[in-house]
C-alpha positions in Angstrom: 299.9 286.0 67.0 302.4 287.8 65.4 301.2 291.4 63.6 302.9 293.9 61.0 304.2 297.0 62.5 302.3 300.0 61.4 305.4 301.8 61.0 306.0 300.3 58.1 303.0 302.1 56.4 300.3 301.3 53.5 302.0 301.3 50.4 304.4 298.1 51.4 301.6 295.6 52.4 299.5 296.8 49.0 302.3 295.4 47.4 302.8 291.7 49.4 301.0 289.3 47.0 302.9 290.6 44.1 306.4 290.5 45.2 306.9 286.6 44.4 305.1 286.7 41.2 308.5 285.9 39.2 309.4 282.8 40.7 305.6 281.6 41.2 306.2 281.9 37.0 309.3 280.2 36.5 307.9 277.0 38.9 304.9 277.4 36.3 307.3 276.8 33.4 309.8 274.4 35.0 309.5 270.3 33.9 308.4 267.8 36.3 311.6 265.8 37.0 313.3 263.3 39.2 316.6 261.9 40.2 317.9 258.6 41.3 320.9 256.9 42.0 321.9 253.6 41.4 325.6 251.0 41.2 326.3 252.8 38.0 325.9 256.2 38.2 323.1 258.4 38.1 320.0 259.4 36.3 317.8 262.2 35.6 314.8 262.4 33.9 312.9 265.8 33.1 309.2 265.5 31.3 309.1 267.9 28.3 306.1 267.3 26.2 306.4 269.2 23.1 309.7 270.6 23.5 312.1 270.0 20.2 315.4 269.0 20.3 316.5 272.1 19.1 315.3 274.2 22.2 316.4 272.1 25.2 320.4 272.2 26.1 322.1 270.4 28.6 325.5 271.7 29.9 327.8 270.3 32.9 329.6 273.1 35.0 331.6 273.2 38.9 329.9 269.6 39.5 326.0 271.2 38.2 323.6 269.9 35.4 321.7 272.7 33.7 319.1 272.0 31.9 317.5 274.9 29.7 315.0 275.1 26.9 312.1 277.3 25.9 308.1 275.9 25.5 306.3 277.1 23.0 302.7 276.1 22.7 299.7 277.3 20.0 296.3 276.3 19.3 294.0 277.1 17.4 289.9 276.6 16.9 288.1 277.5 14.5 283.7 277.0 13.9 280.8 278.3 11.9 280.4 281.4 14.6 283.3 281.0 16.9 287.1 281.3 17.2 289.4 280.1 19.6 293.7 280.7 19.5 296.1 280.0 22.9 299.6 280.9 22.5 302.1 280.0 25.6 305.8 280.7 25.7 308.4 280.8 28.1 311.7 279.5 29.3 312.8 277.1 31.7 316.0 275.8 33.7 316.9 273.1 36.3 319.7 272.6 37.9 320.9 269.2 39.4 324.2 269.4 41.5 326.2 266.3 41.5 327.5 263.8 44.4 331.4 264.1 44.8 332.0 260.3 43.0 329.5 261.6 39.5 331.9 261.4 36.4 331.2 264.6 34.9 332.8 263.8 31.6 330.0 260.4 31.5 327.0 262.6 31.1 324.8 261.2 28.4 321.5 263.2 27.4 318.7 261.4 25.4 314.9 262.8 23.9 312.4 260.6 23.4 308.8 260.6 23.4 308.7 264.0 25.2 311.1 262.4 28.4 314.9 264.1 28.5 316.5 261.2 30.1 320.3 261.9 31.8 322.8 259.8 33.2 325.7 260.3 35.3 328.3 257.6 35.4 330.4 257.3 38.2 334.6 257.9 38.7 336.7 254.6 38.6 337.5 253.9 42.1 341.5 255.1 42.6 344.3 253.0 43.8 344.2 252.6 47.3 347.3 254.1 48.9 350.0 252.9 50.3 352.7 250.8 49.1 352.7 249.2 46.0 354.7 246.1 45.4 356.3 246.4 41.9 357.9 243.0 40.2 361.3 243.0 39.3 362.5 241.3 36.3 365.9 239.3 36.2 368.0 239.8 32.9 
């Protein structure tokens, strides 16, 4: 069994469950997504119920999808003798890299029904090297 080392004092282990509370938030806020590969090129879909057009962006970087946006969520209840409001807010990004052969001029980004779809196309296949026999014309 491995133990903490009392040299370390109090004060450090008071603090242990807090010290990851930043990410455990920004999981909280990230979309649900998945990525997949087929002949063509690539695809990426995020869910983002809720989210407007307006506060998602999609950028291509170094061979890296980023995909950013804030969620903004209110409601509201009212009754006779009670009253109920819930407000959430925060931001969110993902980041996809890309496979060597991903075009990253062929990105195409599409919103509907609360799914970001994203695909990838892949690079035209180059010239194999080597020689090249070139036709000559006779004038």
């Amino acid at each position: 069994m491995v133990e903490k080392s009392h040299t370390t004092g109090f004060w450090p282990s008071l603090y242990d469950p807090f010290r990851n509370v930043s990410t455990r938030m920004a999981d909280w806020f990230a979309p649900a997504s998945e990525a997949s590969a087929n002949g063509d090129g690539y695809s990426i879909s995020l869910e983002l119920p809720g989210v407007a057009e307006k506060d998602v962006s999609v950028t291509v970087d170094d061979g890296v999808v980023t995909v950013k946006g804030e969620k903004h969520s209110e409601k509201e209840e009212k009754g006779d003798s009670w009253y109920f409001s819930e407000r959430q807010f925060g931001s969110f990004s993902r980041s996809f890299r890309l496979p060597p052969e991903a075009d990253p001029a062929a990105v195409r980004a599409d919103l509907k029904d609360g799914v970001l779809s994203i695909s990838i196309g892949k690079k035209q296949a180059a010239p194999e090297k080597g020689a090249t026999e070139i036709p000559i014309s006779v004038k």
